[in-house]
Short mmCIF file of the C-alpha atoms (twelve columns), coordinates in Angstrom:
data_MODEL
# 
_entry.id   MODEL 
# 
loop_
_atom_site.group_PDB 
_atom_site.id 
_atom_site.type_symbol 
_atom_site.label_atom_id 
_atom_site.label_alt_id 
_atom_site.label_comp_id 
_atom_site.label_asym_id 
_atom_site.label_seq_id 
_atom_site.Cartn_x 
_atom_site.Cartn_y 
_atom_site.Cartn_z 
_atom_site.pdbx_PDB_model_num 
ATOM 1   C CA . UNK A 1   -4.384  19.720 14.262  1 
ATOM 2   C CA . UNK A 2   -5.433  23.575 13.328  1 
ATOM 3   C CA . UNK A 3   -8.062  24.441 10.369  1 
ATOM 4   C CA . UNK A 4   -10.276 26.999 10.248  1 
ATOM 5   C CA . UNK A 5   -14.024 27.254 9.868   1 
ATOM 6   C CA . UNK A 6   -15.487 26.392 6.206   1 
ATOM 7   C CA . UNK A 7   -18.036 23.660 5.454   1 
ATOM 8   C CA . UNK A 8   -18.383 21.421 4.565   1 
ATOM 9   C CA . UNK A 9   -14.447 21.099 4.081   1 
ATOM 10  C CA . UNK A 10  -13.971 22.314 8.036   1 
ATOM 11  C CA . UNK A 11  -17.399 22.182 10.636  1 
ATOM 12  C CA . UNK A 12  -16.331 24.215 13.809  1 
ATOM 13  C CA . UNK A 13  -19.462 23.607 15.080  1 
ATOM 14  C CA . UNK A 14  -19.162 19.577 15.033  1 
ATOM 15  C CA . UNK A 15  -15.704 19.127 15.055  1 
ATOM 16  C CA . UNK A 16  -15.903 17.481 11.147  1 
ATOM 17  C CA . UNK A 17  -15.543 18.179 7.785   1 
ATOM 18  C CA . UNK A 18  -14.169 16.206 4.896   1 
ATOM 19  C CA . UNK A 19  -10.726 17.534 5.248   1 
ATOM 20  C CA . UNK A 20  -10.960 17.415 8.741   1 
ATOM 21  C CA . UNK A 21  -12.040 13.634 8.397   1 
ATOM 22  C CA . UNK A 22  -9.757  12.430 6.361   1 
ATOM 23  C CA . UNK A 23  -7.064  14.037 7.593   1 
ATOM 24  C CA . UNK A 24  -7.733  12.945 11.334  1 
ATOM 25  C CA . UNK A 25  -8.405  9.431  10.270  1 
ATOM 26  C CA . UNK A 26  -5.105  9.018  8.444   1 
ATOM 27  C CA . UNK A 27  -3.556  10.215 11.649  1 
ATOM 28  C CA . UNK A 28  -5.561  7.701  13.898  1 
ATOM 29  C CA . UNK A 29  -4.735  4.641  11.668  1 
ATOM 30  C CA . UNK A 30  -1.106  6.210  12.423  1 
ATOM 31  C CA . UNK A 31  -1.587  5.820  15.999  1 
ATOM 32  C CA . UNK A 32  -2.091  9.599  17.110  1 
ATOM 33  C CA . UNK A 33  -4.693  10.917 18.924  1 
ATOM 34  C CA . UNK A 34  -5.693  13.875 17.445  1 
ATOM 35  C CA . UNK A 35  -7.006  17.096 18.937  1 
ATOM 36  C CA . UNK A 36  -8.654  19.919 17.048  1 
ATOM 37  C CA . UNK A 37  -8.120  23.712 17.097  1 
ATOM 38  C CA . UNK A 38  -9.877  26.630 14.772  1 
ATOM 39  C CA . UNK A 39  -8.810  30.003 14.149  1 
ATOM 40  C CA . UNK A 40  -7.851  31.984 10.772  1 
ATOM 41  C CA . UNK A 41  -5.599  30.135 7.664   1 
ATOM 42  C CA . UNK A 42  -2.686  32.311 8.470   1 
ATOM 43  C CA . UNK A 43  -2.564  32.004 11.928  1 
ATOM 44  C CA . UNK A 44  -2.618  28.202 12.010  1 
ATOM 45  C CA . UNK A 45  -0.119  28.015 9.642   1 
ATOM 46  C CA . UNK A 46  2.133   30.476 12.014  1 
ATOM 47  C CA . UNK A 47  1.866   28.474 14.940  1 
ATOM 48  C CA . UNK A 48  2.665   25.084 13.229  1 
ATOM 49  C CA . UNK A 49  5.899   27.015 11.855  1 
ATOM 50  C CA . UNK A 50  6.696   28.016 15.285  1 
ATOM 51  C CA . UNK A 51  5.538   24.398 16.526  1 
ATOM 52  C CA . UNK A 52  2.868   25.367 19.080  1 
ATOM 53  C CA . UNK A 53  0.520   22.828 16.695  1 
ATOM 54  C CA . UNK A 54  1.421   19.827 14.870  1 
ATOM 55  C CA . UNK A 55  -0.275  19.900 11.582  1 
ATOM 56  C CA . UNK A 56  -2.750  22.560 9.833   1 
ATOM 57  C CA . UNK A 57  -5.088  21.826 6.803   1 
ATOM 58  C CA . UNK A 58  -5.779  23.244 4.156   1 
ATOM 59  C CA . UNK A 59  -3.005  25.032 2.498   1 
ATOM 60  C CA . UNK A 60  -2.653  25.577 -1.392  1 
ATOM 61  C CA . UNK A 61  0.444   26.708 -3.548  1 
ATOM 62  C CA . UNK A 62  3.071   25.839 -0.875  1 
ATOM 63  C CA . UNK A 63  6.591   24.305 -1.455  1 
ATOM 64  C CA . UNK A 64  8.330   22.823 1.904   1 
ATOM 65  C CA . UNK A 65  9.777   25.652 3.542   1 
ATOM 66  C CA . UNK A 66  12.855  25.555 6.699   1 
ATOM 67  C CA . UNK A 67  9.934   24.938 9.302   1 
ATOM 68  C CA . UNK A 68  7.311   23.826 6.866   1 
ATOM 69  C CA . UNK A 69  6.829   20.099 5.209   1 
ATOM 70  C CA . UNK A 70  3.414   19.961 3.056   1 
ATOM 71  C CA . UNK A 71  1.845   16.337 2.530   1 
ATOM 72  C CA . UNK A 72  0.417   15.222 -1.095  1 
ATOM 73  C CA . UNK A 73  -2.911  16.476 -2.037  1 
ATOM 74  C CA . UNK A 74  -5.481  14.776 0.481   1 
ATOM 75  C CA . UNK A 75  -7.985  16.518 -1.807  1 
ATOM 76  C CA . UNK A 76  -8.580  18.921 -5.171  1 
ATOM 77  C CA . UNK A 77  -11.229 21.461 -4.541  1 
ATOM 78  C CA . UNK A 78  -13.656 21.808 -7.292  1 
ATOM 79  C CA . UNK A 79  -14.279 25.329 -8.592  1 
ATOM 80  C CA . UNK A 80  -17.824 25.009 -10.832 1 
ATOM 81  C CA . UNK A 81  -19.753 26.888 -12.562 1 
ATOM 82  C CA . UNK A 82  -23.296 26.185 -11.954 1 
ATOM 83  C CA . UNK A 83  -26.616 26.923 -13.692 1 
ATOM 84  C CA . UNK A 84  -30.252 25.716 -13.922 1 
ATOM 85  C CA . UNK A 85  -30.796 23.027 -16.753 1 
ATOM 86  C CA . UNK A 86  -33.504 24.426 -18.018 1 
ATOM 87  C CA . UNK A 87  -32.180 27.865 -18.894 1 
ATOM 88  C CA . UNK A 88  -29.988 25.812 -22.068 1 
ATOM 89  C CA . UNK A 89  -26.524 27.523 -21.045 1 
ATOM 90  C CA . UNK A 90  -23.384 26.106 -22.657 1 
ATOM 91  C CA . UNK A 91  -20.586 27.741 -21.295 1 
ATOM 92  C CA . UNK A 92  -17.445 26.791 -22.701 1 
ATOM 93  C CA . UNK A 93  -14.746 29.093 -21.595 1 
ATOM 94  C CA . UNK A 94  -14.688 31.614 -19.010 1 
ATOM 95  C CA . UNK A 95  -15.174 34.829 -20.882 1 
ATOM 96  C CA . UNK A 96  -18.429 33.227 -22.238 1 
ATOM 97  C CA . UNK A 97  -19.497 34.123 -18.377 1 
ATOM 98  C CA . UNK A 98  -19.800 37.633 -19.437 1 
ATOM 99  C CA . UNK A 99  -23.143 39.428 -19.072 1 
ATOM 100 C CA . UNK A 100 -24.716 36.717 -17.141 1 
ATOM 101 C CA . UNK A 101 -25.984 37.368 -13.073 1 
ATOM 102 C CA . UNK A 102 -23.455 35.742 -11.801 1 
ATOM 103 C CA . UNK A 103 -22.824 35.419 -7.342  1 
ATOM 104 C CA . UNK A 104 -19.779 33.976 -6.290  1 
ATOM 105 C CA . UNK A 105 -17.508 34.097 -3.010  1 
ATOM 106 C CA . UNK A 106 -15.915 36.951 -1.899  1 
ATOM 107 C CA . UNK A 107 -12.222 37.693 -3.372  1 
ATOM 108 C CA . UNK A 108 -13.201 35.336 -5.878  1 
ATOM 109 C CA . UNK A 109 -11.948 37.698 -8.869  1 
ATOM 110 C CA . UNK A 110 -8.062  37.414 -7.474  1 
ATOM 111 C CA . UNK A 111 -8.266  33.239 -7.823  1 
ATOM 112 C CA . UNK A 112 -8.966  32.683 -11.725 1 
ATOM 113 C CA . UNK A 113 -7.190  34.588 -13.859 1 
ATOM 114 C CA . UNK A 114 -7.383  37.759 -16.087 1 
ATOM 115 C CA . UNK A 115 -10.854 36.852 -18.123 1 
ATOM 116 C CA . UNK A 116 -12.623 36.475 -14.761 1 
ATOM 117 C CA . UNK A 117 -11.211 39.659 -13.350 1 
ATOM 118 C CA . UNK A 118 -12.905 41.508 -16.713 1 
ATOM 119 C CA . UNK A 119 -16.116 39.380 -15.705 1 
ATOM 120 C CA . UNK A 120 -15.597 41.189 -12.490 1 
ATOM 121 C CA . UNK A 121 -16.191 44.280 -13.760 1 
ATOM 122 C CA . UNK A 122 -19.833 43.569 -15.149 1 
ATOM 123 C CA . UNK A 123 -22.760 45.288 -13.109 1 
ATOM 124 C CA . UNK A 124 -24.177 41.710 -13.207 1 
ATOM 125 C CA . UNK A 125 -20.870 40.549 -11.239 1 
ATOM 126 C CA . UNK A 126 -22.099 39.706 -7.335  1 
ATOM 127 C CA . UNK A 127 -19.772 38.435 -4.537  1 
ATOM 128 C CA . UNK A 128 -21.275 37.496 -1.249  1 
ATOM 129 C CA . UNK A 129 -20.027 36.132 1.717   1 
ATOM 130 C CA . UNK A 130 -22.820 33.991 2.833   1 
ATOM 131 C CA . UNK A 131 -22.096 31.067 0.275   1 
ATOM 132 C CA . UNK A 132 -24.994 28.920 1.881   1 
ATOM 133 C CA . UNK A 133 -27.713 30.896 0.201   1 
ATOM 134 C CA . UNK A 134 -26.468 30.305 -3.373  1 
ATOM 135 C CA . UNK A 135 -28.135 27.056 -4.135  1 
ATOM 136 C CA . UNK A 136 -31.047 28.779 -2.789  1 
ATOM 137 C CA . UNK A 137 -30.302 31.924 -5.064  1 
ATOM 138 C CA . UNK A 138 -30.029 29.504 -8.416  1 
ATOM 139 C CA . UNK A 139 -33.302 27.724 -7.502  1 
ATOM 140 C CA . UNK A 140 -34.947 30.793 -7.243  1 
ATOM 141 C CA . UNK A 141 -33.845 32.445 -10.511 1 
ATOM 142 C CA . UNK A 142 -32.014 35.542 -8.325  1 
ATOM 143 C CA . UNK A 143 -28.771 34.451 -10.610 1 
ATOM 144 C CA . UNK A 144 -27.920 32.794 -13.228 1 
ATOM 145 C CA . UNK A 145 -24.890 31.490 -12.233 1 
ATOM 146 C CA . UNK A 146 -23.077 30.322 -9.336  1 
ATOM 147 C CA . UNK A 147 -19.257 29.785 -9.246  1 
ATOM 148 C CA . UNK A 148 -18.296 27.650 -6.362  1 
ATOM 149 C CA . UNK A 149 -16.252 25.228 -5.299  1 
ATOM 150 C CA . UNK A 150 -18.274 21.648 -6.089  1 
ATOM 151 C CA . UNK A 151 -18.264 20.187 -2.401  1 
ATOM 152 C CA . UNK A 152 -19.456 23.544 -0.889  1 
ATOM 153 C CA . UNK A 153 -22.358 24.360 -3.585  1 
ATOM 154 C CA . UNK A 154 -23.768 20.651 -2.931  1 
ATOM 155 C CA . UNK A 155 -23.449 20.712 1.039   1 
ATOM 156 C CA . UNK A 156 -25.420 23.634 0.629   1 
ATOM 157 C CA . UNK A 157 -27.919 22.508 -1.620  1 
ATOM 158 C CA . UNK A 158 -27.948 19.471 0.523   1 
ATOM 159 C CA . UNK A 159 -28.911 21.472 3.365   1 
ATOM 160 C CA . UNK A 160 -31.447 23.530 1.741   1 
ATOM 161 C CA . UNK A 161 -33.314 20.871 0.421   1 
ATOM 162 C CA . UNK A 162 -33.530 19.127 3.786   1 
ATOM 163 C CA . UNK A 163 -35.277 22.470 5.034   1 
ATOM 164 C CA . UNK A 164 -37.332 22.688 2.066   1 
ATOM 165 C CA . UNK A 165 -38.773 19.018 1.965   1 
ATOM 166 C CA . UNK A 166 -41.073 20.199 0.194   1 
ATOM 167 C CA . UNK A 167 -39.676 21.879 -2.448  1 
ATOM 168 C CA . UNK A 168 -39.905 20.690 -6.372  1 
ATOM 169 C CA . UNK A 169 -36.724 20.581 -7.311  1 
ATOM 170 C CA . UNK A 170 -33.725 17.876 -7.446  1 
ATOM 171 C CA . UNK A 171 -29.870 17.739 -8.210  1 
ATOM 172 C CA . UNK A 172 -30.740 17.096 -12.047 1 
ATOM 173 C CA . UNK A 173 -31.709 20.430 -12.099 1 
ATOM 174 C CA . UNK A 174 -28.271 21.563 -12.037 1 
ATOM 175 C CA . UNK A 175 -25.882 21.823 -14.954 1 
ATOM 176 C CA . UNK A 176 -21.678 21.862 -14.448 1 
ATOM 177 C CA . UNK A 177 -19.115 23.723 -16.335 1 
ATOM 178 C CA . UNK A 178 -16.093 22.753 -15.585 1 
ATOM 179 C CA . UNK A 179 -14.129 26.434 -16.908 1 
ATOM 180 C CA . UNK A 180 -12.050 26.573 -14.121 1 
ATOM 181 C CA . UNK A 181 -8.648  24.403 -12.732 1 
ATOM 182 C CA . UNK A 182 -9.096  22.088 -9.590  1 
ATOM 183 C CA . UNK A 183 -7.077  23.361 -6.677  1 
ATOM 184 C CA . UNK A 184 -5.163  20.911 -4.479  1 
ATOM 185 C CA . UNK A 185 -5.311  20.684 -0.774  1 
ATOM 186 C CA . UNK A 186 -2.469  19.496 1.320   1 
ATOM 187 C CA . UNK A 187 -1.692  19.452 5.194   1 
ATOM 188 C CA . UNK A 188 1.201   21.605 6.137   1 
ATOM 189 C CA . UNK A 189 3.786   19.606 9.103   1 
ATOM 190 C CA . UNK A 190 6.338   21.396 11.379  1 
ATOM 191 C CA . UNK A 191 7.865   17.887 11.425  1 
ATOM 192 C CA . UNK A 192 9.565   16.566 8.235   1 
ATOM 193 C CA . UNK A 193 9.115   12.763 9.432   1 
ATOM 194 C CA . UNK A 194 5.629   12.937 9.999   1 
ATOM 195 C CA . UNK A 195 4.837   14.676 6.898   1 
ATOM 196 C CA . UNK A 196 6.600   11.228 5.071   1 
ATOM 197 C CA . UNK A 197 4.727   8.751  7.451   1 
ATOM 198 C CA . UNK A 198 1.458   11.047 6.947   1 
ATOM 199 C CA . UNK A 199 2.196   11.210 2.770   1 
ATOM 200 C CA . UNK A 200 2.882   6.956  3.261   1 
ATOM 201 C CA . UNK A 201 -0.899  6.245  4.786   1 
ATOM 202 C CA . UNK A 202 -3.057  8.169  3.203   1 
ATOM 203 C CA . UNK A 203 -1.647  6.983  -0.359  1 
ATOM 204 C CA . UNK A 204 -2.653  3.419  1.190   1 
ATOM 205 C CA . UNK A 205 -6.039  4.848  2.651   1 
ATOM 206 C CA . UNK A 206 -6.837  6.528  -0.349  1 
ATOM 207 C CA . UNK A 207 -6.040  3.256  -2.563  1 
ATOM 208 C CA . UNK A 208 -9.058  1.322  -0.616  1 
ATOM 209 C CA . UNK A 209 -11.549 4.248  -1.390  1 
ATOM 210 C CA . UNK A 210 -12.174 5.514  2.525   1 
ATOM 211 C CA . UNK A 211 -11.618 9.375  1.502   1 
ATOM 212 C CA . UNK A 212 -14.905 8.767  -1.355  1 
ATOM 213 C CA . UNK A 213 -16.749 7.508  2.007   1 
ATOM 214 C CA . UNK A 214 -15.466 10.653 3.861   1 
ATOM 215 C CA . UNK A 215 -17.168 12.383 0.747   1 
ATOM 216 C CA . UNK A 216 -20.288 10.426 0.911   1 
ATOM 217 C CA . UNK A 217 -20.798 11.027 4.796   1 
ATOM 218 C CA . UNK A 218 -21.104 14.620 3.860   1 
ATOM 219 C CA . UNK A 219 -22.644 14.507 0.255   1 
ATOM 220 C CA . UNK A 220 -24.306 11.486 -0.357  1 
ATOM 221 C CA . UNK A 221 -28.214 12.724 0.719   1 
ATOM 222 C CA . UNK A 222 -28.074 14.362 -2.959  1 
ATOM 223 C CA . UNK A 223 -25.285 12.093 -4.661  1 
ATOM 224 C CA . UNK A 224 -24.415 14.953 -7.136  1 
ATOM 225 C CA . UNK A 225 -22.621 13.766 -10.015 1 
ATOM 226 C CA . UNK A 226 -18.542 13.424 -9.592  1 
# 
C-alpha cells in the first residue's frame, strides 16, 4: 500500500494515520498482510497503474480507469472554516469570508470555487504550508480565520494543546462554518477483484462503527464536535 505523508490522514513517521488505519485494517480482516510505502500522490498512483504497488490512498475525483479500479469513499474530508467564539462571526456563505485575516493551505484558492478565488485576492488572504501552526495562529489572534480540513485543524490543535498544558483555552473555543463541500476519499486498485472484495468489507466494517474508533485513536484527546 502507497500514500504519502499528511497527518493526521497519513503519519510517515509512525507508519499510521486514519486513512492509513482503516484502510490497512480492512485489508487485514481480508487476510493480507500489508506493507507500507510513502512518496508523492502522483507517483503512487503511477506505480499502482503500472502494478509495482497494490493499492494507493487517497485519491479524489477519479472514475475507474483501464489500469485503475477506485473503492467507495473510506472517508469525506472536512473542509472548515474556523474562528474563535468569542469574536461573534456568523459566516454564512463563502464570500462573507471577504476582508477577514484569513491562513489556509497552500493551493487552497484552486479547490473551492470562484468566490474563494476573489477571497484570494484580499491582502488579508494568507496561505502557508506549515498547517500545524494554525490552531496555534487562531488561539493567538494572528488570524481570524482558518480554513482547513476538520481532521487536520483538530490533530493539530490536539497536539498543541498537549505542548501547551498549560494553556487556557479548550475546543469550545472554536466555532465551525461549514461553507464549503466535503471531499471523498477512496483507495485506487490496479486489480479490479480486489477493489470489489476491498468495497465488500469495509461497507461491513464501517456498519459496526470501527472507522469512528480509527477517528477516535487520533482525535479523541479533544473530542471536537462531529
Amino acid at each position: 500500500m502507497l500514500t504519502d505523508d499528511g497527518p493526521p490522514h497519513m503519519i510517515a513517521a509512525t507508519n499510521s494515520g486514519i486513512d492509513v488505519d482503516i484502510a490497512r485494517e480492512v485489508l487485514q480482516i481480508m487476510g493480507h498482510t500489508v506493507k507500507l510505502g510513502f512518496a508523492p500522490l502522483k507517483r503512487t498512483m503511477r506505480q499502482v497503474e503500472h502494478k509495482k504497488a497494490d493499492l494507493f490512498l487517497p485519491t479524489f475525483f477519479q472514475k475507474d480507469t483501464a489500469k485503475l479500479f477506485f473503492s467507495v469513499p473510506i472517508i469525506n474530508y472536512r473542509p472548515i472554516a474556523f474562528s474563535l467564539k468569542k469574536s461573534h462571526f456568523n459566516f454564512n456563505k463563502i464570500s462573507d469570508l471577504a476582508g477577514v485575516r484569513l491562513v489556509t493551505f497552500q493551493g487552497a484558492a484552486g479547490y473551492f470555487g470562484d468566490e474563494f478565488v476573489k477571497i484570494s485576492t484580499f491582502k488579508s488572504y494568507l496561505e502557508l504550508h506549515d498547517m500545524s501552526k494554525f490552531p496555534e495562529m487562531l488561539i493567538k489572534a494572528r488570524c481570524d480565520v482558518v480554513v482547513l480540513d476538520y481532521y487536520i485543524f483538530y490533530y493539530y490543535l490536539q497536539e498543541y494543546l498537549k505542548k501547551n498544558p498549560t494553556e487556557d483555552f479548550t475546543v469550545a473555543g472554536i466555532d465551525n462554518f461549514l461553507l464549503f463541500s466535503e471531499v471523498k476519499a477512496h483507495v485506487g486498485f490496479h486489480d479490479q477483484k480486489l477493489r470489489g472484495e476491498f468495497d465488500k468489507q469495509f461497507l461491513l466494517y464501517q456498519s459496526q462503527g470501527k472507522d469512528r474508533a480509527v477517528i477516535n485513536k487520533y482525535l479523541g484527546f479533544i473530542q471536537p464536535p462531529l
